[in-house]
GUPALO-732780 format. One record per residue (C-alpha): residue number from 1; chain; x, y, z. Coordinates in nm, 4 decimals. Layout:
// GUPALO-732780
<node><resi>NUM</resi><chain>A</chain><X>X</X><Y>Y</Y><Z>Z</Z></node>
...
//
This chain:
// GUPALO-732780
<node><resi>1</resi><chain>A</chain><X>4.4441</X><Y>8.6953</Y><Z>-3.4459</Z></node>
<node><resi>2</resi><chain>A</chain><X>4.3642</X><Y>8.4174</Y><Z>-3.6707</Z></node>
<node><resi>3</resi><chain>A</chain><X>4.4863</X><Y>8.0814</Y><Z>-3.6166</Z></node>
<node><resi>4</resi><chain>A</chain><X>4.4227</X><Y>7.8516</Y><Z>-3.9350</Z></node>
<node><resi>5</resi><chain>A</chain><X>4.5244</X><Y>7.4828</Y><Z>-3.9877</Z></node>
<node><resi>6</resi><chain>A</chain><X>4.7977</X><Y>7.5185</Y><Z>-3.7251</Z></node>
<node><resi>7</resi><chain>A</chain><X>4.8376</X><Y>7.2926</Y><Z>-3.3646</Z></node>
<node><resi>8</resi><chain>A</chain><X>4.7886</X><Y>7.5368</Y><Z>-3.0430</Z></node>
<node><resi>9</resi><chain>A</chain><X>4.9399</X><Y>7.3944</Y><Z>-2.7835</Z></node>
<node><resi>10</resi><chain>A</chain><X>4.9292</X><Y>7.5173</Y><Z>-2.4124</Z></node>
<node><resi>11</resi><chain>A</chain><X>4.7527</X><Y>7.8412</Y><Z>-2.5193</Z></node>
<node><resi>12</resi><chain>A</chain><X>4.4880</X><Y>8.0855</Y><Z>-2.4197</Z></node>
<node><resi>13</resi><chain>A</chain><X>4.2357</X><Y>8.1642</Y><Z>-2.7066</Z></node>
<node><resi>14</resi><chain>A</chain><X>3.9875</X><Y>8.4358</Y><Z>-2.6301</Z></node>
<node><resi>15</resi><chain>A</chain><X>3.6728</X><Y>8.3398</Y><Z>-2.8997</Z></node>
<node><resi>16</resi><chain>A</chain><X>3.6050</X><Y>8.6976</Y><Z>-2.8625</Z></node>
<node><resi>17</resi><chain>A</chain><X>3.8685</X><Y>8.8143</Y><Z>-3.0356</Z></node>
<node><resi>18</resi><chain>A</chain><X>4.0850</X><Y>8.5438</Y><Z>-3.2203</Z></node>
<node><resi>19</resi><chain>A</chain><X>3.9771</X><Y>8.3485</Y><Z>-3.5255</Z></node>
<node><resi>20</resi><chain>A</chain><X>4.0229</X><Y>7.9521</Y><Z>-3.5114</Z></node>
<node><resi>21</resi><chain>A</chain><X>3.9861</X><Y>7.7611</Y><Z>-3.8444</Z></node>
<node><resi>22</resi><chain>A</chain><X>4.0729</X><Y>7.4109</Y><Z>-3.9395</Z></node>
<node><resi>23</resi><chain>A</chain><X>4.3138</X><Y>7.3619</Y><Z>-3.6080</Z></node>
<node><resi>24</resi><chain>A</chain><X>4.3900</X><Y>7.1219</Y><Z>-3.3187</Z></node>
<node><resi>25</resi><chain>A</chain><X>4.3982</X><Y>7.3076</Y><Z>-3.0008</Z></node>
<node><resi>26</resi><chain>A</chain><X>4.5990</X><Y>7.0429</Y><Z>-2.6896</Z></node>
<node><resi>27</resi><chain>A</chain><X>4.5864</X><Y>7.1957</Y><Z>-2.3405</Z></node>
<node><resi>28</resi><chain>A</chain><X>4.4936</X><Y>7.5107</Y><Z>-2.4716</Z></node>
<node><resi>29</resi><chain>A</chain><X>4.1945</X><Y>7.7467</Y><Z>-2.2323</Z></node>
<node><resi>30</resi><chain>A</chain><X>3.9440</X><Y>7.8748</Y><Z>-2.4184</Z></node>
<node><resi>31</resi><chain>A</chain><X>3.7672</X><Y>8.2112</Y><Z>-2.3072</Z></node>
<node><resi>32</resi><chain>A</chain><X>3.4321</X><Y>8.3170</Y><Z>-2.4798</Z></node>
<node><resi>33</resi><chain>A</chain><X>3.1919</X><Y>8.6148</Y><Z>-2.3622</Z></node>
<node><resi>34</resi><chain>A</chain><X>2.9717</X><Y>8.6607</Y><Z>-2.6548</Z></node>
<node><resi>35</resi><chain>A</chain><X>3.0626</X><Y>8.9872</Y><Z>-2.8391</Z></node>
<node><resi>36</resi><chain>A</chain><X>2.9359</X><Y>8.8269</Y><Z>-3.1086</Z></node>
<node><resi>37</resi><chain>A</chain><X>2.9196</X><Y>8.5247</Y><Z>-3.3045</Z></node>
<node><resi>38</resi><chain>A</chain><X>3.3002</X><Y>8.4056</Y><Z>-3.3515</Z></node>
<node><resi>39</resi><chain>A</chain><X>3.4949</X><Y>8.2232</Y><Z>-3.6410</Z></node>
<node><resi>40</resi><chain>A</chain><X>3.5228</X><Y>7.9031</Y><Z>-3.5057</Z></node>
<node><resi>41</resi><chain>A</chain><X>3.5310</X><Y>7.5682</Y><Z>-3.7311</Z></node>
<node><resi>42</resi><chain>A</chain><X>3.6444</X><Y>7.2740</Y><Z>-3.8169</Z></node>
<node><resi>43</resi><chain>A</chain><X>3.8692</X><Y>7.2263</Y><Z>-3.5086</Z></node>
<node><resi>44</resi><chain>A</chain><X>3.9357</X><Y>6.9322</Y><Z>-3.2777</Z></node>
<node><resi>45</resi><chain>A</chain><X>4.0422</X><Y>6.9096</Y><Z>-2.9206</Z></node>
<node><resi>46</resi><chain>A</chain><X>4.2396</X><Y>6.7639</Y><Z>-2.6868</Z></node>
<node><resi>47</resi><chain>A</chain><X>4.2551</X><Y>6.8205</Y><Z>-2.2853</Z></node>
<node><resi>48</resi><chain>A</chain><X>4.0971</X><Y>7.1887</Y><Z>-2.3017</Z></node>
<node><resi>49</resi><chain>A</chain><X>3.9184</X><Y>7.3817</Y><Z>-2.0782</Z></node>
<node><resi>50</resi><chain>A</chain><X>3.6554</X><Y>7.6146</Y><Z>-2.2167</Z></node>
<node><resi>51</resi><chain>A</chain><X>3.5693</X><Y>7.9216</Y><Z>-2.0066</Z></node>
<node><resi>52</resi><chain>A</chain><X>3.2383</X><Y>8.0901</Y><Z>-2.0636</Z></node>
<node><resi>53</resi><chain>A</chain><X>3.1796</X><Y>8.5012</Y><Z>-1.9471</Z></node>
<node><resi>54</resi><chain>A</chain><X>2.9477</X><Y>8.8086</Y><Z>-1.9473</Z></node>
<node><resi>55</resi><chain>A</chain><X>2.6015</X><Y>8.7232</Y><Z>-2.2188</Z></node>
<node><resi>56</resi><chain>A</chain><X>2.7694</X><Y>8.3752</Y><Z>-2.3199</Z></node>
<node><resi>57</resi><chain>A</chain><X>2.7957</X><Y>8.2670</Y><Z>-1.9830</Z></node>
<node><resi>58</resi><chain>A</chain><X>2.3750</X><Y>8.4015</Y><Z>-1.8931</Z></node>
<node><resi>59</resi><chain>A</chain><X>2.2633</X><Y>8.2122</Y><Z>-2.2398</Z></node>
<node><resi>60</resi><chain>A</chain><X>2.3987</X><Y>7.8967</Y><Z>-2.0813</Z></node>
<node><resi>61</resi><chain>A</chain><X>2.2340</X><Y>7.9658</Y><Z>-1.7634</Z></node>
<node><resi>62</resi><chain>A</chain><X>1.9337</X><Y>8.0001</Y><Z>-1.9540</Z></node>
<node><resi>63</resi><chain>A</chain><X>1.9244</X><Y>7.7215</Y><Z>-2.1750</Z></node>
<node><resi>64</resi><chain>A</chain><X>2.0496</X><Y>7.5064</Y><Z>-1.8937</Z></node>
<node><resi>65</resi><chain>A</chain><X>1.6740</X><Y>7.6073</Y><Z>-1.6657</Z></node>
<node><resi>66</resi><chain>A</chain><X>1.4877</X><Y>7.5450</Y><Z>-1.9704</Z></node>
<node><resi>67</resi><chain>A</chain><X>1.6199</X><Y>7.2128</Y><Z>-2.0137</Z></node>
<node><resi>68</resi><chain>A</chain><X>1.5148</X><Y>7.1198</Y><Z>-1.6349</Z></node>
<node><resi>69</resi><chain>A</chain><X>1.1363</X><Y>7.2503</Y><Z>-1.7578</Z></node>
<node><resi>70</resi><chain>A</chain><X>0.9635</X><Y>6.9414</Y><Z>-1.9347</Z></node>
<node><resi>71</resi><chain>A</chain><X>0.7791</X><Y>7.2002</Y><Z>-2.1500</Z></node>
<node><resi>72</resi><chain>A</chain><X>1.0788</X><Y>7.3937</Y><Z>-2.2700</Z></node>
<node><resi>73</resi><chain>A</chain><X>1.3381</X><Y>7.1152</Y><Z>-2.2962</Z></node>
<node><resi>74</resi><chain>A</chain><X>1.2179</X><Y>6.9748</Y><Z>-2.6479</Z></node>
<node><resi>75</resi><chain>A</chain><X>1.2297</X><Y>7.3298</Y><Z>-2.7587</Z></node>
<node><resi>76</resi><chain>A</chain><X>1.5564</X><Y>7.3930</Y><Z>-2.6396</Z></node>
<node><resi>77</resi><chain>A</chain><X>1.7140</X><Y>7.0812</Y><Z>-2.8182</Z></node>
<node><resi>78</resi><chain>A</chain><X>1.5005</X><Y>7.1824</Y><Z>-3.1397</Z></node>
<node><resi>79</resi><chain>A</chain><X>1.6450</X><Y>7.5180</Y><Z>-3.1180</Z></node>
<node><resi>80</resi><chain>A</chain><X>1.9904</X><Y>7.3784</Y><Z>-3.0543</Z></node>
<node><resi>81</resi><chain>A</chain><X>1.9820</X><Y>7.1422</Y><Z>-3.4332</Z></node>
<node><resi>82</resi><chain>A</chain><X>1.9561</X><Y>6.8350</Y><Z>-3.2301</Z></node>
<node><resi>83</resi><chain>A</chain><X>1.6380</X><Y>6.7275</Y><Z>-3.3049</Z></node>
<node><resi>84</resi><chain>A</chain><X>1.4757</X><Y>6.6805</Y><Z>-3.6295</Z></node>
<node><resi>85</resi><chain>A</chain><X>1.2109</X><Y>6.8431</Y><Z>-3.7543</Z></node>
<node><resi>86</resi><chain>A</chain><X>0.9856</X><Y>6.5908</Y><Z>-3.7682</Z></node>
<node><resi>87</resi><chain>A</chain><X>1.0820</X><Y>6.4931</Y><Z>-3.3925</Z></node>
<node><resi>88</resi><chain>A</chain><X>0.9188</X><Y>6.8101</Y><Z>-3.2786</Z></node>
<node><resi>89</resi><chain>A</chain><X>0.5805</X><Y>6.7598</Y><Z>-3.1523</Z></node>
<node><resi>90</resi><chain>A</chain><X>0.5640</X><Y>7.1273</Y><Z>-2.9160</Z></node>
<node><resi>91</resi><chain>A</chain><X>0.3120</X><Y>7.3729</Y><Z>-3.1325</Z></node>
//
């Protein structure tokens, strides 16, 4: 379903499936599994829950050990657009 420039309120959004543009979600849970990349912008929040599954929930996991591994964790943030480019020193 796609939800655009509207107010959710008290809702459960499943990433996987719905479209979300341009709205503001209150109280609203928000499921995401990763079936692929979702249509998600431009939104703001207020008191939600978001609710990670299946390969969305093993990418955190992921990211979350490479952070704890001083080698990796620069990378990670790189990766992630919140570092600059010239920040980076890892070759």
């Amino acid at each position: 379903m796609l939800y655009e420039n509207e107010t959710l309120t008290g809702l459960t959004v499943n990433l996987d499936d719905d479209e979300i543009v341009g709205c503001h979600l209150v109280n609203c849970r928000i499921l995401f599994g990763s079936k692929q990349l979702p249509t998600f912008s431009d939104n703001c929040f207020e008191n939600c829950n978001f609710h990670f599954s299946k390969s969305a929930l093993v990418t955190i996991e992921l990211l979350r050990r490479m952070l704890q591994i001083p080698q990796l964790s620069e990378l990670v943030i790189a990766a992630l657009g919140l570092m600059s480019d010239e920040a980076r020193t890892l070759h």
